[in-house]
Biopython code that builds the backbone (N, CA, C, O; Angstrom):
import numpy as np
from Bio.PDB.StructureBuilder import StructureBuilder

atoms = [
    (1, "UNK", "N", (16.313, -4.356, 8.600)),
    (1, "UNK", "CA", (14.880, -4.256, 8.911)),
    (1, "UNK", "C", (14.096, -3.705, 7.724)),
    (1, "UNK", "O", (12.997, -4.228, 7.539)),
    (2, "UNK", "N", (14.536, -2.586, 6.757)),
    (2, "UNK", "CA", (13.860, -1.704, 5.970)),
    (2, "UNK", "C", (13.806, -2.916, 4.581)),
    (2, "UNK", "O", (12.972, -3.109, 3.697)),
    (3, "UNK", "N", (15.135, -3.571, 4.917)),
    (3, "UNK", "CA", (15.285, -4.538, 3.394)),
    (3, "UNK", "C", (14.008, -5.731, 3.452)),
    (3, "UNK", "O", (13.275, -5.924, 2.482)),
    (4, "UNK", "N", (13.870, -6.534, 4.837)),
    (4, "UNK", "CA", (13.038, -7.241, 5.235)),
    (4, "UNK", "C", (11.634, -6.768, 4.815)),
    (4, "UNK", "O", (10.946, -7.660, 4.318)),
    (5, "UNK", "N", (11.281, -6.015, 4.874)),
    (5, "UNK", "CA", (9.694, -4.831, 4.568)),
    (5, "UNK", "C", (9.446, -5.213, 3.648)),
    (5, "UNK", "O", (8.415, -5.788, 3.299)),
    (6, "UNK", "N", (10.706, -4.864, 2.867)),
    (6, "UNK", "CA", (10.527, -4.469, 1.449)),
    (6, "UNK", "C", (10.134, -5.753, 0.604)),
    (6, "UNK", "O", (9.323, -5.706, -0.321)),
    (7, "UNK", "N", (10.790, -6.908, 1.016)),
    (7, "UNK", "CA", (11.232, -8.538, 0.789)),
    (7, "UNK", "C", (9.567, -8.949, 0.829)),
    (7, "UNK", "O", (9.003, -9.434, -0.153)),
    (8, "UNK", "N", (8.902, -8.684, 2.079)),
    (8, "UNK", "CA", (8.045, -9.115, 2.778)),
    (8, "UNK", "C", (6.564, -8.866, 1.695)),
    (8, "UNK", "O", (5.652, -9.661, 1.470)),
    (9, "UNK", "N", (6.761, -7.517, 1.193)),
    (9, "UNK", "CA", (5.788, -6.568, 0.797)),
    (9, "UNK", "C", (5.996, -6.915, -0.587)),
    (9, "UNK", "O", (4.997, -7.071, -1.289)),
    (10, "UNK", "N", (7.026, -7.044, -1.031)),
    (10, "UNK", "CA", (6.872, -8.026, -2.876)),
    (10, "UNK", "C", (6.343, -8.999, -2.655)),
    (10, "UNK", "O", (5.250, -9.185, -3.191)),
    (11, "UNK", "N", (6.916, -10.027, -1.759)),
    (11, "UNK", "CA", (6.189, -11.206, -1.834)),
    (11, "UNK", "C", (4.993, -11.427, -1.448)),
    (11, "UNK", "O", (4.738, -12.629, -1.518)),
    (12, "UNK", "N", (3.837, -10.580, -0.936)),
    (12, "UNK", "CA", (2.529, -9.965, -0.893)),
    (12, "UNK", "C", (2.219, -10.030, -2.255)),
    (12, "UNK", "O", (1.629, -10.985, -2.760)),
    (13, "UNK", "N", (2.701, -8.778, -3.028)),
    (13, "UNK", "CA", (2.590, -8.234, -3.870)),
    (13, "UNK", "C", (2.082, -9.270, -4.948)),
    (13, "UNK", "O", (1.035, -9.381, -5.586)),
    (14, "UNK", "N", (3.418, -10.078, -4.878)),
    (14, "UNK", "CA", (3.824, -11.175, -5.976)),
    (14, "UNK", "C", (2.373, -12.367, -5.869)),
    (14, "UNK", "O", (1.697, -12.785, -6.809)),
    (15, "UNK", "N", (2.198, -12.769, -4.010)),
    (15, "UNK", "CA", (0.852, -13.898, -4.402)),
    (15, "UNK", "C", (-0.202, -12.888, -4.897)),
    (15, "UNK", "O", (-0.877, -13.147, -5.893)),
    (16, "UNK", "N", (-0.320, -11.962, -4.341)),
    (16, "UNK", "CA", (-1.618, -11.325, -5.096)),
    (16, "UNK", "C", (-1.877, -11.604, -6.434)),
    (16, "UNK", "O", (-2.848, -12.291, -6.752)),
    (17, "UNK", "N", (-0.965, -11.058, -7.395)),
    (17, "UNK", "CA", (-0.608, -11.131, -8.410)),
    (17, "UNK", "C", (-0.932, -12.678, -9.232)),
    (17, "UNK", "O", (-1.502, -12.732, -10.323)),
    (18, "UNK", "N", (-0.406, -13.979, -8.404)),
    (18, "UNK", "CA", (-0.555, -14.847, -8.665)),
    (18, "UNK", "C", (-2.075, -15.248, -8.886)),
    (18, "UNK", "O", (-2.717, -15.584, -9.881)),
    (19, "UNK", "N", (-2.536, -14.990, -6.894)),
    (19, "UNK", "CA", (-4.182, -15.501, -7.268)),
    (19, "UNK", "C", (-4.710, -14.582, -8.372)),
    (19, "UNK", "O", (-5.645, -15.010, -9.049)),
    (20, "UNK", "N", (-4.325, -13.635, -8.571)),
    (20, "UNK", "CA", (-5.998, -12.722, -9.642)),
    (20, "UNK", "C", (-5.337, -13.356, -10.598)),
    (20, "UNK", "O", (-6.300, -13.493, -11.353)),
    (21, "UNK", "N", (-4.159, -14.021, -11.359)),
    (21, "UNK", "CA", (-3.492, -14.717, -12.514)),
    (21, "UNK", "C", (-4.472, -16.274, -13.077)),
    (21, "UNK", "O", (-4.880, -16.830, -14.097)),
    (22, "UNK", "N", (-4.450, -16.405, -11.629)),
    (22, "UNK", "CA", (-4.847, -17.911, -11.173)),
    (22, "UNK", "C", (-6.863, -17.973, -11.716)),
    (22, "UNK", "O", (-7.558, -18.667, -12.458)),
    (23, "UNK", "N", (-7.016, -17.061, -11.002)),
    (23, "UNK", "CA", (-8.415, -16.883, -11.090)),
    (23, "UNK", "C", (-9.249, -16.336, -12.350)),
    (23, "UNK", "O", (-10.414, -16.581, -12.663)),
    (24, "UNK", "N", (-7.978, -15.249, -13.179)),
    (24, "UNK", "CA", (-8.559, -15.187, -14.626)),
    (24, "UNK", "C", (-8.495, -16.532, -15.229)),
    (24, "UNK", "O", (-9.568, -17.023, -15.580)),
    (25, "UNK", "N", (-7.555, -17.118, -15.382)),
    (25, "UNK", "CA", (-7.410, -18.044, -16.343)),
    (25, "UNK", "C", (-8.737, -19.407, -15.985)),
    (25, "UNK", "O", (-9.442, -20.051, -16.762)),
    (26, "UNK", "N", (-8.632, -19.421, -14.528)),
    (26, "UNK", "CA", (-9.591, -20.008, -14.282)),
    (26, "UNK", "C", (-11.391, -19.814, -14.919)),
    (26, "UNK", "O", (-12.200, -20.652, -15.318)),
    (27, "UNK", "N", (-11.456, -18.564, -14.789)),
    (27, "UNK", "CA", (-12.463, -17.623, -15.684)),
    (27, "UNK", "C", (-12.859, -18.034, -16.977)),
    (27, "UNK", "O", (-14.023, -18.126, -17.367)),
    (28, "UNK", "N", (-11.434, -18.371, -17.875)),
    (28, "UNK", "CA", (-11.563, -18.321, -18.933)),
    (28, "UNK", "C", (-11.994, -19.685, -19.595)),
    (28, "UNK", "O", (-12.648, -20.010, -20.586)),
    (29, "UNK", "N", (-11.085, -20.556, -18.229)),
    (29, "UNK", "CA", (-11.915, -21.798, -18.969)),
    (29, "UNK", "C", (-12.951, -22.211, -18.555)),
    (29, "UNK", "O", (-13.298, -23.237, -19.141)),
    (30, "UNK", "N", (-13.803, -21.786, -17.591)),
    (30, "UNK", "CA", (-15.333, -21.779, -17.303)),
    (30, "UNK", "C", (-15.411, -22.455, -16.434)),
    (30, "UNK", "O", (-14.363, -22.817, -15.900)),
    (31, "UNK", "N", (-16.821, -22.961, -15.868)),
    (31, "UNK", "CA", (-17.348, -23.740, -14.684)),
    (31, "UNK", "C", (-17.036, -24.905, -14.635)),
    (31, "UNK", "O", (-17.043, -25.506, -13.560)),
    (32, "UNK", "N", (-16.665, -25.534, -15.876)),
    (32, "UNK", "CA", (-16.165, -26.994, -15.675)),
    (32, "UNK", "C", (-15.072, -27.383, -14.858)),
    (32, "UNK", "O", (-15.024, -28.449, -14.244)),
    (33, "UNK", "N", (-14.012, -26.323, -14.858)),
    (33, "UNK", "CA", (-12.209, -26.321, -14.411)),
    (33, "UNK", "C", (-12.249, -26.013, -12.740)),
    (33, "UNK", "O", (-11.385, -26.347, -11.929)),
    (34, "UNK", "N", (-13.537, -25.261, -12.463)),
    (34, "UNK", "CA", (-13.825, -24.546, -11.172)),
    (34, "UNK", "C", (-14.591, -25.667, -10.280)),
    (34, "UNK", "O", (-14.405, -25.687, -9.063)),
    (35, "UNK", "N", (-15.411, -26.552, -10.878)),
    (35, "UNK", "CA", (-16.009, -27.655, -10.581)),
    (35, "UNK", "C", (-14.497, -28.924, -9.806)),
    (35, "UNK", "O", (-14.518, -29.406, -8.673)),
    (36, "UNK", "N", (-13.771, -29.067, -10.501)),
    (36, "UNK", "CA", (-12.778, -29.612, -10.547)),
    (36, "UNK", "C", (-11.912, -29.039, -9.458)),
    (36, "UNK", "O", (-11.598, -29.786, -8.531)),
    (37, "UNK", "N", (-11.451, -27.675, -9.471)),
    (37, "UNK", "CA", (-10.709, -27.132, -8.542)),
    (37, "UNK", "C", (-11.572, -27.153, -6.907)),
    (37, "UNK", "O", (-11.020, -26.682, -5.912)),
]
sb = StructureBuilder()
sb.init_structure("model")
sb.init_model(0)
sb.init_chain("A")
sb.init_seg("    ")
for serial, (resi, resn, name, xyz) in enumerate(atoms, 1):
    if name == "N":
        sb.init_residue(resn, " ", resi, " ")
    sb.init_atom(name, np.array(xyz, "f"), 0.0, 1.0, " ", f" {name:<3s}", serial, name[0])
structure = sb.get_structure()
């Protein structure tokens, strides 16, 4: 049960991580890429 938490709560961790990843880079290449997405 405690291992499951733990499993559960990285992989939280981990998309978080992804979208704000996702969303700088998106940032960086400007309104054109966001238009598109």
């Amino acid at each position: 049960m405690k291992k499951r938490k733990v499993m559960l709560g990285n992989a939280i961790i981990i998309r978080k991580w992804n979208l704000s990843s996702i969303f700088k880079a998106i940032r960086k290449q400007g309104p054109i890429s966001r238009i598109e997405l």
